[in-house]
N, C-alpha and C positions, 0 to 999 in steps of 0.2 A: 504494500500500500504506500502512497508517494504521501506529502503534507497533504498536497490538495485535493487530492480524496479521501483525507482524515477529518480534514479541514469540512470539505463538504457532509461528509458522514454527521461530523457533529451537530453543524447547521442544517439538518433536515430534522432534527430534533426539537428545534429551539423555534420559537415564536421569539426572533429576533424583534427589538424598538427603534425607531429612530432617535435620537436626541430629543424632540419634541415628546415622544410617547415616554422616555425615558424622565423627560422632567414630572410628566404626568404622573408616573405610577412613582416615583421618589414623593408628591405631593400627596398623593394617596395612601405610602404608608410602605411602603418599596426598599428596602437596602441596597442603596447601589455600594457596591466596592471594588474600589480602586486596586487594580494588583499590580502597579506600574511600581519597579525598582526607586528607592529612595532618588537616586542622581535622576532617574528621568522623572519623576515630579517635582524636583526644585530645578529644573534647568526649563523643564515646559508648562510647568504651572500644577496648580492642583482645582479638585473642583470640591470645595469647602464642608460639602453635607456629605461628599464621600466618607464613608470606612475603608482607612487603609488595610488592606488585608495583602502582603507581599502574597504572589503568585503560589512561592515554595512551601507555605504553610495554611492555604485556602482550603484543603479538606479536612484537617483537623480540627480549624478555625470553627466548620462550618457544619459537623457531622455531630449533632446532637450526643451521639452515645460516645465521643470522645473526650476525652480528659481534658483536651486544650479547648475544648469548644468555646465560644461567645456566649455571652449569656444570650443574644438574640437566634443562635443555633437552634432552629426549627424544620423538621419537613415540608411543611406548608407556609413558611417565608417567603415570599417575593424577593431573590436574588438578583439582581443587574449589574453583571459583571463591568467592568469597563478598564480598559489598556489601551493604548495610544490612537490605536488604527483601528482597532477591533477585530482581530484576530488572535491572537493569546484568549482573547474574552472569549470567544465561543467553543476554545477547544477546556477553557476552564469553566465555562459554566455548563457543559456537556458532563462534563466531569462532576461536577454537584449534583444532576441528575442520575446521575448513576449513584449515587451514594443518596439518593432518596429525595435532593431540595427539588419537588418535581415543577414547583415554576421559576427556577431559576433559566436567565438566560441572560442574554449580552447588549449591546448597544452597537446597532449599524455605524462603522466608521468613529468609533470610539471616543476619547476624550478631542481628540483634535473634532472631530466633528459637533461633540455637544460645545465646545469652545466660540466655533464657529455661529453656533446656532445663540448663543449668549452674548454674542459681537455683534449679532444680528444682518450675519449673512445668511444670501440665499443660497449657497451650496446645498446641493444636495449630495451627501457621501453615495458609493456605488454599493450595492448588497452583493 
């Protein structure tokens, strides 16, 4: 199997959001979490109501019967992963789903894309 059809595998899973639908359901009651590296959120910004949750420790973080869990570690949590581009996010919030978070999912075109949408451009990221 090559990324990109990992890549795709995952995201036939996920009722991916746009930045738009992403600020919706963070308003509604939604955990988005940031899993971007420490240097790439102070070099490219952060987005404030984020939970930083680094990549390397988001299933522990996030799997209810585990010791490291968050106290907001739930099955039925509304997870919205986000990473720079949005890719990492779909193969990590693919990843939450199999470990049970079943509406976890990611953000089309990632933080640079909700960035964008908070600048109040009209880019549209590509799915």
């Amino acid at each position: 199997m090559t990324i990109d059809e990992m890549l795709a595998e995952a995201r036939a899973h996920l009722q991916r959001l746009t930045p738009a639908q992403a600020e919706a359901a963070l308003h509604d009651g939604a955990v988005v979490v940031d899993i971007r590296p420490a240097a790439q959120r102070q070099h490219e910004g952060e987005l404030p109501e984020a939970l930083v949750v680094e990549r390397n420790v988001l299933e522990w973080r996030f799997d209810p019967e585990s010791d490291a869990a968050l106290p907001e570690a739930d099955h039925d949590l509304q997870v919205v992963v986000l990473c720079q581009e949005g890719y990492t996010s779909s193969l990590a919030a693919a990843s939450l789903r199999q470990l049970g978070v079943h509406r976890a999912t990611d953000v089309i075109g990632g933080f640079v894309a909700w960035r964008e949408l908070r600048a109040g451009s009209t880019h549209v990221p590509p799915r």
